[in-house]
HTML snippet that shows the backbone in 3Dmol.js (N, CA, C, O; Angstrom):
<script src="https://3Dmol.org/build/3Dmol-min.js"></script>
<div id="view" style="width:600px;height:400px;position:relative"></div>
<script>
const pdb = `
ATOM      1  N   UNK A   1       9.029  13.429  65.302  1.00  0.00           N
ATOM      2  CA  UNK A   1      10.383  13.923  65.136  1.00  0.00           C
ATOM      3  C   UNK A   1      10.745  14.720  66.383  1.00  0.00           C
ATOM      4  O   UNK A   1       9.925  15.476  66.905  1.00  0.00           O
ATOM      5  N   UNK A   2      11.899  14.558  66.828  1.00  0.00           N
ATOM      6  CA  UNK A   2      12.604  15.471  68.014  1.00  0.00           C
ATOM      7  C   UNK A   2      13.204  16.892  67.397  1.00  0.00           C
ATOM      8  O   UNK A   2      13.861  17.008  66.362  1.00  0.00           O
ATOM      9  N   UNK A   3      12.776  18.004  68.371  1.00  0.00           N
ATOM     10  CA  UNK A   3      13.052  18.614  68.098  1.00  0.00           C
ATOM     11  C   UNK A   3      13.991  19.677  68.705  1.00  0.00           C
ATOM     12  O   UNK A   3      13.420  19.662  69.796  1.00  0.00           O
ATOM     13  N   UNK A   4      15.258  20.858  68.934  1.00  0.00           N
ATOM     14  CA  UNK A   4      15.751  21.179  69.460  1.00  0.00           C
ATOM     15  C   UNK A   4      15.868  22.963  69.330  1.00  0.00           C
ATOM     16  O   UNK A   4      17.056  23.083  69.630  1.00  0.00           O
ATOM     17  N   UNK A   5      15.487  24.063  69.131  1.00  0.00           N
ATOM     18  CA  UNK A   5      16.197  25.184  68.626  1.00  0.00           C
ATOM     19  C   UNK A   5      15.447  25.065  66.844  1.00  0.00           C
ATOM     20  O   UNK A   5      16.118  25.658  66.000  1.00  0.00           O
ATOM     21  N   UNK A   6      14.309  24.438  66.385  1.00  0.00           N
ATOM     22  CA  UNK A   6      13.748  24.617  65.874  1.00  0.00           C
ATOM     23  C   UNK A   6      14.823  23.126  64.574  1.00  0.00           C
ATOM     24  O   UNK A   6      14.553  22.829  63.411  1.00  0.00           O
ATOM     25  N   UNK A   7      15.669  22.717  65.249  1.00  0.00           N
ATOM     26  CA  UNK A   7      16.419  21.322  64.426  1.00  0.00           C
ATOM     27  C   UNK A   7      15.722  20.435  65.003  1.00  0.00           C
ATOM     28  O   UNK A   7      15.201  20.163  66.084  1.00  0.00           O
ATOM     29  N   UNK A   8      15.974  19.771  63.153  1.00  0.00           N
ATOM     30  CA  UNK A   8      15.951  17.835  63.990  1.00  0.00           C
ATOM     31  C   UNK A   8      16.497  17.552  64.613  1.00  0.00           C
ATOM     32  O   UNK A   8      17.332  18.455  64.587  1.00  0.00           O
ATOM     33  N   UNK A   9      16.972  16.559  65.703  1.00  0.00           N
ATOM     34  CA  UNK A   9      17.740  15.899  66.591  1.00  0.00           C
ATOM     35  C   UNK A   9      17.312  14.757  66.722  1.00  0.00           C
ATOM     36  O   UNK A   9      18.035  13.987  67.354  1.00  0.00           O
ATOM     37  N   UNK A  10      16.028  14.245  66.195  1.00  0.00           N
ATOM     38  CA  UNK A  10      15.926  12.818  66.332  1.00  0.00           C
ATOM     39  C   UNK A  10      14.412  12.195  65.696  1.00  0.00           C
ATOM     40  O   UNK A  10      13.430  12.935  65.632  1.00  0.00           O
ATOM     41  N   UNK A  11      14.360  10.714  65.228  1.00  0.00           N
ATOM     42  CA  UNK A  11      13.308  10.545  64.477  1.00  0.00           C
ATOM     43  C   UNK A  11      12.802   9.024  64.549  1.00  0.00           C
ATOM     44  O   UNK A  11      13.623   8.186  64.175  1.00  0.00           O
ATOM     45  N   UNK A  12      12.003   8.731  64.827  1.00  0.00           N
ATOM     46  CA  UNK A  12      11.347   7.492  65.462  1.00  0.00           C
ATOM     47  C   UNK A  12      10.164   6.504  64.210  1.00  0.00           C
ATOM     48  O   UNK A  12       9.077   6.897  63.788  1.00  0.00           O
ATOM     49  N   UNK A  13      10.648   5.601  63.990  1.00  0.00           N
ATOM     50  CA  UNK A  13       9.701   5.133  62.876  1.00  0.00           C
ATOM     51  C   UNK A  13       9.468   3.440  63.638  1.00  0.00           C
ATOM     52  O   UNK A  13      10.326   2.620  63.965  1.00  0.00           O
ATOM     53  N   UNK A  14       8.287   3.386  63.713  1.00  0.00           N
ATOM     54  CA  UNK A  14       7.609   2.154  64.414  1.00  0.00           C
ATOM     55  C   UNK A  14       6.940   1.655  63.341  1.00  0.00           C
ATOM     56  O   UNK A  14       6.177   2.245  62.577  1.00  0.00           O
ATOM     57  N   UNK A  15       7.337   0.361  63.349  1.00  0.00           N
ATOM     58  CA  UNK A  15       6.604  -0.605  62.425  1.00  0.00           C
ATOM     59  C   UNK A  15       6.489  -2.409  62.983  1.00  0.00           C
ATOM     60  O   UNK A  15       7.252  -3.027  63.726  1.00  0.00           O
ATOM     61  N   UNK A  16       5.830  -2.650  62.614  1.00  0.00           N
ATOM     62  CA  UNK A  16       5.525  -4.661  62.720  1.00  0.00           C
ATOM     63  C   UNK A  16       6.338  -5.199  62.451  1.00  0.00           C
ATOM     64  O   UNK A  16       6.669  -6.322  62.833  1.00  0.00           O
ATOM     65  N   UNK A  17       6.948  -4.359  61.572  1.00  0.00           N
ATOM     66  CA  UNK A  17       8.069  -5.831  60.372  1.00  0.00           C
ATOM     67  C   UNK A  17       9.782  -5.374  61.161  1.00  0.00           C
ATOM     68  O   UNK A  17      10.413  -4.342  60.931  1.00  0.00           O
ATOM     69  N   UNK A  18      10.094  -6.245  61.881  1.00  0.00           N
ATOM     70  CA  UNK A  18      11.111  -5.994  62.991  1.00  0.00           C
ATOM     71  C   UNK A  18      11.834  -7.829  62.090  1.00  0.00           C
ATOM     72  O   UNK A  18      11.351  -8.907  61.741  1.00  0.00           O
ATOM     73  N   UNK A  19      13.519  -6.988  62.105  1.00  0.00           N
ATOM     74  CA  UNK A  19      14.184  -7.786  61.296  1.00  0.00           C
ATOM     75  C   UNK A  19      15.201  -7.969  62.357  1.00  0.00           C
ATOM     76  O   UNK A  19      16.264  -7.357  62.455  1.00  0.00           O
ATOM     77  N   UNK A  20      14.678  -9.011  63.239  1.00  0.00           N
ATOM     78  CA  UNK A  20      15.360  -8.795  64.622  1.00  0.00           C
ATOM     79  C   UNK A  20      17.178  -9.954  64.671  1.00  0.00           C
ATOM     80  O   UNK A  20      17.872 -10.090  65.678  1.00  0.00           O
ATOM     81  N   UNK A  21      17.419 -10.466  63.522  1.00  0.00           N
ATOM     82  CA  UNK A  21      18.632 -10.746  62.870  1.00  0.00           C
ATOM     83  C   UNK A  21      19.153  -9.634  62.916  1.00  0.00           C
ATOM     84  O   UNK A  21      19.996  -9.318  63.755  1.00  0.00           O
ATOM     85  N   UNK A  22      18.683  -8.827  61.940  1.00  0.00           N
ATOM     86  CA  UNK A  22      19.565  -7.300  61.889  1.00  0.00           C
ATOM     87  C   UNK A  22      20.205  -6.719  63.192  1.00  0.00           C
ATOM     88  O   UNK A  22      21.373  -6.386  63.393  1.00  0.00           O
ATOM     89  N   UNK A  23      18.833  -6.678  64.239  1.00  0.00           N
ATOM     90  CA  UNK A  23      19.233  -5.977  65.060  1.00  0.00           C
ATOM     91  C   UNK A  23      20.618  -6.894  66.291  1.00  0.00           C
ATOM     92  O   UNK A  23      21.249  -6.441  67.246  1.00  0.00           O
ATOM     93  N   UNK A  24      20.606  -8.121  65.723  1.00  0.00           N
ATOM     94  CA  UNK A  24      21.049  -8.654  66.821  1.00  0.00           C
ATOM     95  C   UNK A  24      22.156  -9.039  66.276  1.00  0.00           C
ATOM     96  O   UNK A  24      22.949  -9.758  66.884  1.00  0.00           O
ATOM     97  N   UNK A  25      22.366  -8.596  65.010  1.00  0.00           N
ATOM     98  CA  UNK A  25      24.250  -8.530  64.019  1.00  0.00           C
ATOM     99  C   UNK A  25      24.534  -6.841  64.488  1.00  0.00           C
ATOM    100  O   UNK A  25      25.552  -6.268  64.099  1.00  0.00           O
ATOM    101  N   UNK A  26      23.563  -6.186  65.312  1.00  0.00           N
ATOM    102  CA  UNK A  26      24.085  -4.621  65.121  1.00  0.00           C
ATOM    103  C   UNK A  26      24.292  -4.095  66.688  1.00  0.00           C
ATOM    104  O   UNK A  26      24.885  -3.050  66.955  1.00  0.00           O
ATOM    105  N   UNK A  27      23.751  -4.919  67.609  1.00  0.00           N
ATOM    106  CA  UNK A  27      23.520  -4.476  68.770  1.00  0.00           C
ATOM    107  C   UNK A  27      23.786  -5.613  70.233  1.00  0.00           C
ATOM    108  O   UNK A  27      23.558  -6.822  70.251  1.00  0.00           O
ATOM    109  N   UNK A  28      24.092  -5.132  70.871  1.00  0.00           N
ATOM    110  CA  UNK A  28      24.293  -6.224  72.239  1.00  0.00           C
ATOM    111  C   UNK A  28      23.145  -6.121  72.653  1.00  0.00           C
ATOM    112  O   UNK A  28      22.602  -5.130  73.141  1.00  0.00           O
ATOM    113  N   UNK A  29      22.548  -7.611  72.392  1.00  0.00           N
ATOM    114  CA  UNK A  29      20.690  -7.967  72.888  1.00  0.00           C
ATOM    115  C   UNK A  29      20.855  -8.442  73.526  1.00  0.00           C
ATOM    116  O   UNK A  29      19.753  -8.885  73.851  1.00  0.00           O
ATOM    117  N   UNK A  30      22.222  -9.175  74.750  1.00  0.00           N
ATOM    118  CA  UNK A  30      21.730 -10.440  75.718  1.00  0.00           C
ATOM    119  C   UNK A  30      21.569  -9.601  76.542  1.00  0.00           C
ATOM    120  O   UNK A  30      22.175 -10.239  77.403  1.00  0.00           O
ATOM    121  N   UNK A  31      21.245  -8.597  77.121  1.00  0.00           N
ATOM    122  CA  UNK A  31      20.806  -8.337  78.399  1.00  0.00           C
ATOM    123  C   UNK A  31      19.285  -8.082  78.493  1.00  0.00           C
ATOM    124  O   UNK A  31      18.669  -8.195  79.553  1.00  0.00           O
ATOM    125  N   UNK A  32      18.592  -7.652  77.063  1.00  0.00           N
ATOM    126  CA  UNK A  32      17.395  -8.057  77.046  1.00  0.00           C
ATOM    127  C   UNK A  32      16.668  -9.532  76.369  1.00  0.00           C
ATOM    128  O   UNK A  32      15.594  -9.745  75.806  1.00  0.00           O
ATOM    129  N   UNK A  33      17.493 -10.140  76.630  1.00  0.00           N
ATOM    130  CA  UNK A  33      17.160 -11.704  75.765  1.00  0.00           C
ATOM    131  C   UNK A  33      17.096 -11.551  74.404  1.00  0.00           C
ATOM    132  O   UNK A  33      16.383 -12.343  73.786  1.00  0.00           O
ATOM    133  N   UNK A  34      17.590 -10.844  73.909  1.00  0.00           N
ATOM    134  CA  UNK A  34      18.101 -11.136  72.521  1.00  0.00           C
ATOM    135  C   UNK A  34      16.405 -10.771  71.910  1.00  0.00           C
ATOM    136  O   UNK A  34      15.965 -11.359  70.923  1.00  0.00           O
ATOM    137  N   UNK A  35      15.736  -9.913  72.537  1.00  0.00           N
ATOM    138  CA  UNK A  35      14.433  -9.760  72.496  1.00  0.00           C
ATOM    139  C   UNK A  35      13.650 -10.641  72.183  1.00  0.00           C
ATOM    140  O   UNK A  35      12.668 -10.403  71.480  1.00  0.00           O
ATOM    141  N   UNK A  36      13.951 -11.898  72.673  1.00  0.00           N
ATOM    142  CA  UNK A  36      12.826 -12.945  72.514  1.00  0.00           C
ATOM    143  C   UNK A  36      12.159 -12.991  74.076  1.00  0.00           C
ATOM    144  O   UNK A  36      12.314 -12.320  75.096  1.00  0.00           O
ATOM    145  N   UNK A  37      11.348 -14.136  73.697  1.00  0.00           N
ATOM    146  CA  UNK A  37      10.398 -14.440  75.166  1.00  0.00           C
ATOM    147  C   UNK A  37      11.150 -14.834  75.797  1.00  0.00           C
ATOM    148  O   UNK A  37      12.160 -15.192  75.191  1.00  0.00           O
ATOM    149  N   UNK A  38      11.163 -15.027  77.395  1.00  0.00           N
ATOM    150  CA  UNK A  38      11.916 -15.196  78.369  1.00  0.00           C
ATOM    151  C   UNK A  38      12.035 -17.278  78.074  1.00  0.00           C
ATOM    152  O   UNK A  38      13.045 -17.967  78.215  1.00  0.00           O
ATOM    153  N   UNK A  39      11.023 -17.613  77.772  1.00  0.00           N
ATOM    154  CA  UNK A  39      10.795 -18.878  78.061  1.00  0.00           C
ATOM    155  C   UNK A  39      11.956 -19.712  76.690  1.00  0.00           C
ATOM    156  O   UNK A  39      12.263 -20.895  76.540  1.00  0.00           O
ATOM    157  N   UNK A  40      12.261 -18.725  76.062  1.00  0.00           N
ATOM    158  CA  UNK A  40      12.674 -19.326  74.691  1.00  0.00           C
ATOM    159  C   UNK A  40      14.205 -19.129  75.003  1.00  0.00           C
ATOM    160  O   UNK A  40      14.986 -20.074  75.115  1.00  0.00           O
ATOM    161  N   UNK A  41      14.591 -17.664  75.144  1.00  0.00           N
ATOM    162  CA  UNK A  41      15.667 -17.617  75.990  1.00  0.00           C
ATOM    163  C   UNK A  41      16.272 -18.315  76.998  1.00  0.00           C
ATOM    164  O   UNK A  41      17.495 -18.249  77.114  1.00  0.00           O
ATOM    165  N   UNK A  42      15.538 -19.047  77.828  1.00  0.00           N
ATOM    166  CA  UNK A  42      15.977 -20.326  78.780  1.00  0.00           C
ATOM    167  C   UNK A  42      15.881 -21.295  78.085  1.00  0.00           C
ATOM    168  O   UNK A  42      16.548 -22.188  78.607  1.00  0.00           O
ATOM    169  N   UNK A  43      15.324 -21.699  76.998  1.00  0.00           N
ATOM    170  CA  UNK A  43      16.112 -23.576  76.188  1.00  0.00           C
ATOM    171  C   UNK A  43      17.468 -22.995  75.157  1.00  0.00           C
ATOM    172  O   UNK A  43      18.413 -23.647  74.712  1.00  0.00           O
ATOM    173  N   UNK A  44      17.130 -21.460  74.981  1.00  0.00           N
ATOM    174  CA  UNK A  44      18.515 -21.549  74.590  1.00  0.00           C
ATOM    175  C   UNK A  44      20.235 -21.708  75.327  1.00  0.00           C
ATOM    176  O   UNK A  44      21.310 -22.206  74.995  1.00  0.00           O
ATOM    177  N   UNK A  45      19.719 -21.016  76.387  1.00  0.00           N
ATOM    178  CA  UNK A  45      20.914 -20.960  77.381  1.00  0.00           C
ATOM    179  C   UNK A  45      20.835 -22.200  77.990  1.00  0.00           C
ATOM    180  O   UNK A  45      21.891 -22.595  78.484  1.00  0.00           O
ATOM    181  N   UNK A  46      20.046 -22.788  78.071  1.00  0.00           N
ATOM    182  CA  UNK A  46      20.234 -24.438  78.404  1.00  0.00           C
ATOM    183  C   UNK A  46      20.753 -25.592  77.488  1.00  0.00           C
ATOM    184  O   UNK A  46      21.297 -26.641  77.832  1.00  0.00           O
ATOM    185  N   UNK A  47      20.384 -25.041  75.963  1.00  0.00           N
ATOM    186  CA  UNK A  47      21.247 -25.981  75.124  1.00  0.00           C
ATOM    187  C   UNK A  47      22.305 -25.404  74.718  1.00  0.00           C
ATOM    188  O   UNK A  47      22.929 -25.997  73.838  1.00  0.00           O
ATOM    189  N   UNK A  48      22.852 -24.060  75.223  1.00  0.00           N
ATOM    190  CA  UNK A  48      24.118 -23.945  74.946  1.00  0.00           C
ATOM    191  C   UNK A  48      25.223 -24.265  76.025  1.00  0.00           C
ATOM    192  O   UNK A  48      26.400 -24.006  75.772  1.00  0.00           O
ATOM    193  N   UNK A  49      24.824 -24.866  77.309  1.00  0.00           N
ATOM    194  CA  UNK A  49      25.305 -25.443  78.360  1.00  0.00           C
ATOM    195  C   UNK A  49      25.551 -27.029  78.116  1.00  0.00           C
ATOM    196  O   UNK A  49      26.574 -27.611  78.477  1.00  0.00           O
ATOM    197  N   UNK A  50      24.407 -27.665  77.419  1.00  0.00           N
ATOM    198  CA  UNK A  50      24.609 -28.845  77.348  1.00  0.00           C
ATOM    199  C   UNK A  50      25.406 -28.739  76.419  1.00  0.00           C
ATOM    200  O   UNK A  50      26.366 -29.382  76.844  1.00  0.00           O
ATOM    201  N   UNK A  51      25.793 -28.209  75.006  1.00  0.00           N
ATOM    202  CA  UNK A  51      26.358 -28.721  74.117  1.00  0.00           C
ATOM    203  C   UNK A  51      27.881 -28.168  74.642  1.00  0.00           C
ATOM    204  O   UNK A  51      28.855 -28.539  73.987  1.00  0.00           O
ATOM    205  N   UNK A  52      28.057 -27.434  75.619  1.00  0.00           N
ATOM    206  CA  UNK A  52      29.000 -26.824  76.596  1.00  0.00           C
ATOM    207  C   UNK A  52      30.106 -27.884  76.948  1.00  0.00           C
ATOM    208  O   UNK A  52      31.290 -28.144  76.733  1.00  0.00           O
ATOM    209  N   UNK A  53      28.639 -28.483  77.839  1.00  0.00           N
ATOM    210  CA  UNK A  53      29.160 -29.815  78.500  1.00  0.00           C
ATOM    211  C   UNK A  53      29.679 -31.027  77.795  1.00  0.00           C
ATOM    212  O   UNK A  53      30.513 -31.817  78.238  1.00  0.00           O
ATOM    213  N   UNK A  54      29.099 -31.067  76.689  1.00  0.00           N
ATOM    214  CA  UNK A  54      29.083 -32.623  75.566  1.00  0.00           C
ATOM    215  C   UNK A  54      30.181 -32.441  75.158  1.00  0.00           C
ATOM    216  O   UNK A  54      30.785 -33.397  74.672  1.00  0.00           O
ATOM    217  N   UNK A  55      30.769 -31.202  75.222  1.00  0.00           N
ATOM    218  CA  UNK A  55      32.198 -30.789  74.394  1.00  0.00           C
ATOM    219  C   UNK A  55      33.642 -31.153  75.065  1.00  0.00           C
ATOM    220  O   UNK A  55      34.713 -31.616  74.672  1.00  0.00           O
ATOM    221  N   UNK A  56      32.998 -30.620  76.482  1.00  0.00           N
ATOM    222  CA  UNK A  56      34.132 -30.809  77.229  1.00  0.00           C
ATOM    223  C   UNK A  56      34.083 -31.934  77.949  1.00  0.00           C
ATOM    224  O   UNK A  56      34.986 -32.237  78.730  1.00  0.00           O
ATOM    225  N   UNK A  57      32.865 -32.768  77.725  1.00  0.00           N
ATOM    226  CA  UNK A  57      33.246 -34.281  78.246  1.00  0.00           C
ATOM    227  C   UNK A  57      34.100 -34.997  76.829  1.00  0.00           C
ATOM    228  O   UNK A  57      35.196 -35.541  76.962  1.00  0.00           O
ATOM    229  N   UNK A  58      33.444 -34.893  75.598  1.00  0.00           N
ATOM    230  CA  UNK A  58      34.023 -35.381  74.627  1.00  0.00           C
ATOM    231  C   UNK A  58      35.869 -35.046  74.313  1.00  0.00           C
ATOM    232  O   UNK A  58      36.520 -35.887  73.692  1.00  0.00           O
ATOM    233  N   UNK A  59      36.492 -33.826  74.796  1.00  0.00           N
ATOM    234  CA  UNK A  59      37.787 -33.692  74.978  1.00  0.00           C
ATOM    235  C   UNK A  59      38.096 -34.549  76.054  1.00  0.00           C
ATOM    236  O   UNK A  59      39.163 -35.153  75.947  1.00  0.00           O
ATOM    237  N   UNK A  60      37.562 -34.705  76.853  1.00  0.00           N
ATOM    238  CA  UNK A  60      38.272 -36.059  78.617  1.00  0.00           C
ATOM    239  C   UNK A  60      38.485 -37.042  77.673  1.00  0.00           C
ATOM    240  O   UNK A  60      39.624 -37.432  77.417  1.00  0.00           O
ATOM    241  N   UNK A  61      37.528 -37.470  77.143  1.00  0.00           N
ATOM    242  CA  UNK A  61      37.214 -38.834  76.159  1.00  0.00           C
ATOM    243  C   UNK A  61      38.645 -39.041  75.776  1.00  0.00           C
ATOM    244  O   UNK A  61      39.470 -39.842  76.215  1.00  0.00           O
ATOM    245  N   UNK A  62      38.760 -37.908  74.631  1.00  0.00           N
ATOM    246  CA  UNK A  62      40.114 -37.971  73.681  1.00  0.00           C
ATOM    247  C   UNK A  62      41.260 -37.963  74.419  1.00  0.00           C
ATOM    248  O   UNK A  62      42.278 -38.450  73.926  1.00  0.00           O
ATOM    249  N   UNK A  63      41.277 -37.356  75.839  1.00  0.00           N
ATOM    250  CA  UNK A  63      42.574 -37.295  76.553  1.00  0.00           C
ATOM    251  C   UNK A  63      42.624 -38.671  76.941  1.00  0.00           C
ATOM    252  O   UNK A  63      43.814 -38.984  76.921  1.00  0.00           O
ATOM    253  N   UNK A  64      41.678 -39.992  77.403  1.00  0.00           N
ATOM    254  CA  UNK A  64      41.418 -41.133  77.629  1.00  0.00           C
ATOM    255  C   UNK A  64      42.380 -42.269  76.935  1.00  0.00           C
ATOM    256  O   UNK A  64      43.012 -43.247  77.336  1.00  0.00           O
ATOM    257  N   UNK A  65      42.086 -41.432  75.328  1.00  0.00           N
ATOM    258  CA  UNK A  65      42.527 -42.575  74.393  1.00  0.00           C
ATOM    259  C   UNK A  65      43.759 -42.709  74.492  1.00  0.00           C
ATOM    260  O   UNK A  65      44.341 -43.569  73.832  1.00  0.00           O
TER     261      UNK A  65
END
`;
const viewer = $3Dmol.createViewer("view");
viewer.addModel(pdb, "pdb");
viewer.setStyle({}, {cartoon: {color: "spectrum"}});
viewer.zoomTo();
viewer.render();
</script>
């Protein structure tokens, strides 16, 4: 526990069981990768480019018809 003038000011509870949904409906995680592994974080940002791309080729398509 933190302490200040003989107050709490702050309190730290560490545990395994990390409900990292929660944290990532509560908090801006992309600058630490959404706290995943780096390696997992790059097929995500890579399939959110391709499906990026599939989207906006598939609108050319429709402008085609």
């Amino acid at each position: 526990m933190g302490q200040v003038k003989d107050k709490a000011v702050g309190l730290m509870s560490v545990s395994t069981e990390i409900d990292y949904k929660l944290l990532a409906q509560c908090f801006e995680l992309e600058t630490y990768d959404n706290l995943f592994k780096p390696e997992f974080m790059d097929a995500i940002r890579n399939k959110r480019e391709d499906l990026a791309s599939e989207k906006k080729w598939g609108e050319i398509d429709l402008k085609r018809d």
